[in-house]
C-alpha positions in Angstrom: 148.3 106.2 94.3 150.0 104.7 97.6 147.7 105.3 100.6 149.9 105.5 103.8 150.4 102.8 105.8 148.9 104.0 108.9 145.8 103.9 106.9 145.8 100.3 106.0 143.5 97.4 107.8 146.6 96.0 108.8 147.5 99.3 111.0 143.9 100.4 111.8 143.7 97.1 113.6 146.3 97.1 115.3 145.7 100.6 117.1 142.0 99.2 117.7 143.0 96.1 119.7 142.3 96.3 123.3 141.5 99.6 123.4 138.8 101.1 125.4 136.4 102.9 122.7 134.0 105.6 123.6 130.5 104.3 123.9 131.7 101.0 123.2 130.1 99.2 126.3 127.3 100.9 126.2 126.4 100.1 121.9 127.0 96.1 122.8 125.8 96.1 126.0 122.7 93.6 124.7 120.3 95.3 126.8 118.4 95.5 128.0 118.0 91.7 127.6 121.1 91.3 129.6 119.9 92.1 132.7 116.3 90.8 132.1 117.6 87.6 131.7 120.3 87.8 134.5 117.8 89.3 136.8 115.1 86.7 135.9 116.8 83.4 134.7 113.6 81.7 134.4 112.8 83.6 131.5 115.3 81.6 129.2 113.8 80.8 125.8 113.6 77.2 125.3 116.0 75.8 122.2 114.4 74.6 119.5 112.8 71.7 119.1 113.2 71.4 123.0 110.7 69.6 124.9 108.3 72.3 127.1 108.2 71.6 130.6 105.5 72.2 132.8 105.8 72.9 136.7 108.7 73.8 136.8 108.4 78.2 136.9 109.0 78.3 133.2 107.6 82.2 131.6 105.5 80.2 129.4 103.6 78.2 132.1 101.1 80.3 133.2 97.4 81.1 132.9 95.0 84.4 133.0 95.3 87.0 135.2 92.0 85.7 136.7 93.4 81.9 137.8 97.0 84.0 138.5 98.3 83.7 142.6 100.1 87.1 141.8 97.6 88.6 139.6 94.1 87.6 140.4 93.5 90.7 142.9 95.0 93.6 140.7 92.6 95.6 138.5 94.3 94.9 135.4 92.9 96.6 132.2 89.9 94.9 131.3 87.8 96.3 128.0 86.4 99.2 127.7 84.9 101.9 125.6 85.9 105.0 127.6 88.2 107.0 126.7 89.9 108.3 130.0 89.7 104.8 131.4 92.2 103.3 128.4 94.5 106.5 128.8 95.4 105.4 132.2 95.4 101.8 131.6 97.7 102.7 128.9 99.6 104.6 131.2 99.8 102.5 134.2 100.1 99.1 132.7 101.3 100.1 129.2 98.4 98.4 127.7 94.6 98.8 127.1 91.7 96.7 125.6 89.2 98.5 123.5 85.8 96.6 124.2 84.3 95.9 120.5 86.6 97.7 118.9 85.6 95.3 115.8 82.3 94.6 115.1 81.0 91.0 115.1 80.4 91.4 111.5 84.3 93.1 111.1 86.0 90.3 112.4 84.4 87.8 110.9 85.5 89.9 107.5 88.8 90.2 108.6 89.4 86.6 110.4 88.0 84.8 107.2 90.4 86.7 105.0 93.5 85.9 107.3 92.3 82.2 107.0 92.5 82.3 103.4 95.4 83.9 102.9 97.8 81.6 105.5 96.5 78.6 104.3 97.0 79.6 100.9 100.6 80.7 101.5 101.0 77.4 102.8 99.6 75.4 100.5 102.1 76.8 98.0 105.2 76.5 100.4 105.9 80.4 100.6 104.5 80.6 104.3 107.3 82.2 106.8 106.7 79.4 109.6 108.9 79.4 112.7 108.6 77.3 115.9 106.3 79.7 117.3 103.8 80.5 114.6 103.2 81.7 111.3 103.6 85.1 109.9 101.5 86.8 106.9 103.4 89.6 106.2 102.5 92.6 104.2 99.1 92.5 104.6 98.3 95.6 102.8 98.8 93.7 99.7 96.4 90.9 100.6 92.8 92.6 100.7 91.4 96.1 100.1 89.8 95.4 103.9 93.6 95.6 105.0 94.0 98.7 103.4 91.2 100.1 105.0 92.3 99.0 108.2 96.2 100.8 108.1 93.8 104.1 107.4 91.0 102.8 110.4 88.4 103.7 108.0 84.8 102.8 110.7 83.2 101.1 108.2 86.5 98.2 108.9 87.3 98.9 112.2 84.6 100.9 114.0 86.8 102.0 116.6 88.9 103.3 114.1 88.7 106.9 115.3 89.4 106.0 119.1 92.4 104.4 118.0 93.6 107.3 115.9 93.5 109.3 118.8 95.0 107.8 121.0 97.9 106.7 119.0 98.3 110.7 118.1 98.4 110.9 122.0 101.4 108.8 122.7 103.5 109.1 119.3 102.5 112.6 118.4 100.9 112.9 114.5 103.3 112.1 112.5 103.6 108.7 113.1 103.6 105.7 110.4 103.0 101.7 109.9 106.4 99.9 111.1 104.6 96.5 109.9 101.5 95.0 109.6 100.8 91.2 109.8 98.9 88.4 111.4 100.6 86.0 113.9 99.0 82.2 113.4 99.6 80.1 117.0 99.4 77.0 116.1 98.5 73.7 118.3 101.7 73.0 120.1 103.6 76.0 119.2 106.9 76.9 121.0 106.4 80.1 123.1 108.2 83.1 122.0 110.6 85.1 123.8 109.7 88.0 126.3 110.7 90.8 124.6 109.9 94.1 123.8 108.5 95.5 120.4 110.5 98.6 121.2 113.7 96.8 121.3 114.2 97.5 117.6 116.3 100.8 119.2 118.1 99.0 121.6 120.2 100.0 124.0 118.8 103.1 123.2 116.5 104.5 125.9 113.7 106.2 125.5 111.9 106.7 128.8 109.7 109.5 128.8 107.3 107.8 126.1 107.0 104.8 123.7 108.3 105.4 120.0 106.1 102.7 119.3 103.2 101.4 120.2 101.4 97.6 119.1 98.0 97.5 117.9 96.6 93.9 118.4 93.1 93.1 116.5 91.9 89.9 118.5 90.2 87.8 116.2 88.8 85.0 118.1 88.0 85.0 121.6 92.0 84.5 123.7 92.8 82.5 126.4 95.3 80.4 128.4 94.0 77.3 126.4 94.5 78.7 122.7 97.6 80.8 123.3 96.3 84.1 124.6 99.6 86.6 124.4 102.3 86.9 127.3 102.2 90.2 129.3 104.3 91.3 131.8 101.5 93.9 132.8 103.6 97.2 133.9 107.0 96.0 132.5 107.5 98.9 130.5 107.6 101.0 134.0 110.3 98.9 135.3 112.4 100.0 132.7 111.7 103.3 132.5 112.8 102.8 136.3 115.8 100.7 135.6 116.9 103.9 132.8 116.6 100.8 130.1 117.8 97.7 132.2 115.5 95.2 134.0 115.9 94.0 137.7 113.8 91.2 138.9 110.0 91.4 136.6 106.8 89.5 137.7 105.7 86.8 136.3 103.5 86.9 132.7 100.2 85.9 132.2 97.8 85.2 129.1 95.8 87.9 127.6 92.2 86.8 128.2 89.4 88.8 126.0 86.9 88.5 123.7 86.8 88.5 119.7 86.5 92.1 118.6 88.4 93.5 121.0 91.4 95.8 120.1 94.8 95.9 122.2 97.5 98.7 122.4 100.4 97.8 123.8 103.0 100.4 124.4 106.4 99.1 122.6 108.1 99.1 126.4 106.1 96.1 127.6 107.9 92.8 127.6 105.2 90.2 125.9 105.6 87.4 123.6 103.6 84.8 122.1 101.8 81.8 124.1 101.6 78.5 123.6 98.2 77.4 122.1 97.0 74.2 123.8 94.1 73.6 122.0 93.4 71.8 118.3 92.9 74.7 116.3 94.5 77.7 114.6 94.7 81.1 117.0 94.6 83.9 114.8 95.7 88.1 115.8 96.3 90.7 113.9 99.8 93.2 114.9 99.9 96.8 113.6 103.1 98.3 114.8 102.9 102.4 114.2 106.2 104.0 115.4 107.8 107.5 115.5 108.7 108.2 111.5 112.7 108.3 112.1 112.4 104.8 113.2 113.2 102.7 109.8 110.1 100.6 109.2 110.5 96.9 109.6 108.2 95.9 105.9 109.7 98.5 103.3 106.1 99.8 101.8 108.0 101.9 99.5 108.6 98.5 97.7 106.5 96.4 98.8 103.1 97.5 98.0 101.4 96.0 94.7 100.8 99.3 92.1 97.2 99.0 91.9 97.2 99.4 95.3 98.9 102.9 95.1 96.8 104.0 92.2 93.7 104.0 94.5 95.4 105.0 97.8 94.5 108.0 99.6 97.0 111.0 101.0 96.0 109.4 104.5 97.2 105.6 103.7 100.3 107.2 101.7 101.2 109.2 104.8 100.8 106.2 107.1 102.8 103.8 105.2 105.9 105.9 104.6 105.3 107.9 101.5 105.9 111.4 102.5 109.6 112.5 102.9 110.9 115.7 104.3 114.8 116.8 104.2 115.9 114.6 107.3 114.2 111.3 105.7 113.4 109.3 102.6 114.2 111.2 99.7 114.6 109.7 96.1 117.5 111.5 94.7 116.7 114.5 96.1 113.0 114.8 96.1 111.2 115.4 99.2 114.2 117.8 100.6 111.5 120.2 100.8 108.8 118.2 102.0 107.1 118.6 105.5 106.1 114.8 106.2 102.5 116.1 106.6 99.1 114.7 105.0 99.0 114.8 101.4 102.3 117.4 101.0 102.6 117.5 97.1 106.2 118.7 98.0 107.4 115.3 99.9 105.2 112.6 98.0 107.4 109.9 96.8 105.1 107.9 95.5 105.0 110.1 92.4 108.5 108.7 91.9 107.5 105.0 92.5 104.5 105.3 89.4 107.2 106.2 87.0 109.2 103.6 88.7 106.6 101.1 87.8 105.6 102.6 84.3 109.3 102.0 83.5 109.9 105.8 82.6 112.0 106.9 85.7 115.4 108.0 84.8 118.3 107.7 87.6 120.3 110.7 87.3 124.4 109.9 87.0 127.4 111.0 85.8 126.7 114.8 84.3 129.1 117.5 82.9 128.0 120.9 81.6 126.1 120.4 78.4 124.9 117.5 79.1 121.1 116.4 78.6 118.9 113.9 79.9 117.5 110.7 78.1 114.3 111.3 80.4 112.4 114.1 82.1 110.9 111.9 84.8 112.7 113.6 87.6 112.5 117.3 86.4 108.9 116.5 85.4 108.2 115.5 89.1 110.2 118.6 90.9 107.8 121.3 88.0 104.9 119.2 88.9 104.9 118.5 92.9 107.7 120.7 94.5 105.9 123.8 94.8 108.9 125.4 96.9 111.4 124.6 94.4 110.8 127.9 92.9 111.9 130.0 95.5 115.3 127.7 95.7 115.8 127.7 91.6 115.5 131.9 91.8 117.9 131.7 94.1 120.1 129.0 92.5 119.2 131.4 89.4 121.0 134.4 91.0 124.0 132.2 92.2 125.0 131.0 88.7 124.9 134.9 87.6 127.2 135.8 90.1 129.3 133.1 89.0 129.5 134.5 85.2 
């Protein structure tokens, strides 16, 4: 076969170079980093290995909102337990602190287990260690109290029902776990970048509401000293302002509050992580829940361990990606009549990922008429679990007829 030539690289190329391309500007236009980092030069990210300067108006020299010239008179969010209070703190400053939100007893359960795990992972040189701190990633395989936690099961996270809610309030119902890990500060650690969470969608705007919102368990009591987290308080209305670009932002400031207390952070806010000045370890805990179009950034259809999914419930299923519907995450097929609710036998994938693991799931290839099937894994799964697929095979039914 000889494919014409204004088909070939060579010619495609050529009628592509200098051209103006719809929407071209616009997909690499690098916001909206561009203009926060025109607008606000002192919020370059310092190379690596680069000596940190101090005095000098760097983002990462700063201090709590308390010790703050530009801060120390606003009512920022400070935690609490009422629930109209955190909706507009949420609203106005794109962030709110649940007061207790972990019980004393919670956190110690949770921080210990962190403790264990990081220094474990580096001990036997898998840790993922960057400039700025350490990263335990998919927790969910690292301790049933994780698991309990990505479902906010009380008896884990006694705010667990307060945080439900208010997620379903800003990302509607259906949303599910982008990631969830814990970020290790420590002493000395580069600062990160001012970014947002949300960026992942970028230059995409979406002003109206966050498609993802951060929820921070605060282990240990945070500070300027040991690294408390850079917030541009409000940033996440300047962009909505700027229709996704950034003029001149204020400065940042440490998070300051107490062990046990729970942050969500819409994904809009510009934050980043501090520098810890003191000897020891600063631990937090990140669970990033996002709209469920949004591709998640840990792949839990992969990742999580088997015995993990035998005992999992609809809820943690739903949550971590396991329910697909026609627009989303189908395995060959299955799911297309899902609705990406709660324990919907028709969209529940992980039915496919346990024959997966058993080793009995067949891939379905090449097939002519006549052919059969070495395995019934997939037509066992679509009898079992699609309970609309009957309505579609009667009418699949009457097609072939018509076809004889």
């Amino acid at each position: 076969m000889t494919v014409p030539q204004i088909f070939s690289k060579e010619a495609v190329a050529k009628a592509s170079k200098n051209v103006q391309a719809p929407y071209q500007d616009f997909v690499h236009s690098h916001e909206p980093y561009r203009s926060l980092l025109k607008a606000n030069p002192w919020l370059a990210v310092p190379k690596s290995k680069e000596s940190l300067t101090w005095g000098n108006g760097h983002y990462y020299d700063t201090t709590v909102a308390k010790k703050h010239p530009d801060w120390q008179r606003t009512e920022l969010p400070q935690p609490a337990q009422d629930m109209d209070q955190l909706r507009r703190d949420f609203y106005d400053w794109g962030y709110c602190l649940i007061k207790d939100g972990l019980s004393p007893a919670q956190t110690e359960t949770i921080h210990a287990r962190v403790a264990e795990q990081s220094a474990a992972e580096r001990q036997l040189g898998i840790a993922y260690l960057a400039e700025a701190q350490q990263h335990v990633w998919s927790l969910v395989n690292k301790g049933e109290v994780f698991e309990q936690c990505m479902t906010h099961e009380p008896e884990c996270i006694q705010a667990g029902p307060m945080i439900e809610q208010l997620l379903d309030e800003a990302l509607g119902r259906g949303w599910h776990h982008l990631s969830y890990i814990a970020n290790i500060a420590y002493p000395g650690c580069h600062p990160q970048g001012m970014h947002q969470d949300q960026s992942l969608a970028a230059p995409y705007h979406f002003l109206e509401a966050p498609v993802l919102v951060n929820t921070v368990y605060i282990l240990q009591d945070v500070n300027e000293r040991n690294g408390g987290t850079l917030i541009i308080p409000g940033s996440h209305k300047l962009y909505c302002e700027g229709s996704g670009t950034f003029g001149e932002v204020p400065r940042p400031i440490n998070l300051e509050a107490p062990a046990g207390t729970v942050m969500l952070m819409d994904g809009r806010v510009l934050h980043g992580g501090a520098v810890n000045h003191s000897d020891d370890l600063r631990y937090i805990i990140t669970n990033s829940v996002v709209r469920p179009f949004i591709r998640q950034q840990e792949s839990f259809l992969l990742t999580i361990r088997p015995e993990v999914l035998q005992r999992a419930s609809d809820k943690f299923l739903w949550r971590c990606g396991f329910q697909a519907t026609g627009t989303r995450s189908m395995v060959e097929g299955y799911g297309y009549f899902g609705s990406g609710g709660l324990g919907d036998a028709n969209g529940a994938l992980v039915h496919a990922r346990h024959a997966m693991d058993a080793g009995t799931y067949q891939h379905i290839g090449e097939l002519r008429p006549g052919d059969s099937l070495q395995s019934q894994s997939l037509p066992d799964i679509q009898k079992t679990h699609e309970t609309l697929r009957e309505r579609a095979q009667a009418m699949m039914n009457k097609v072939e007829s018509g076809i004889r």
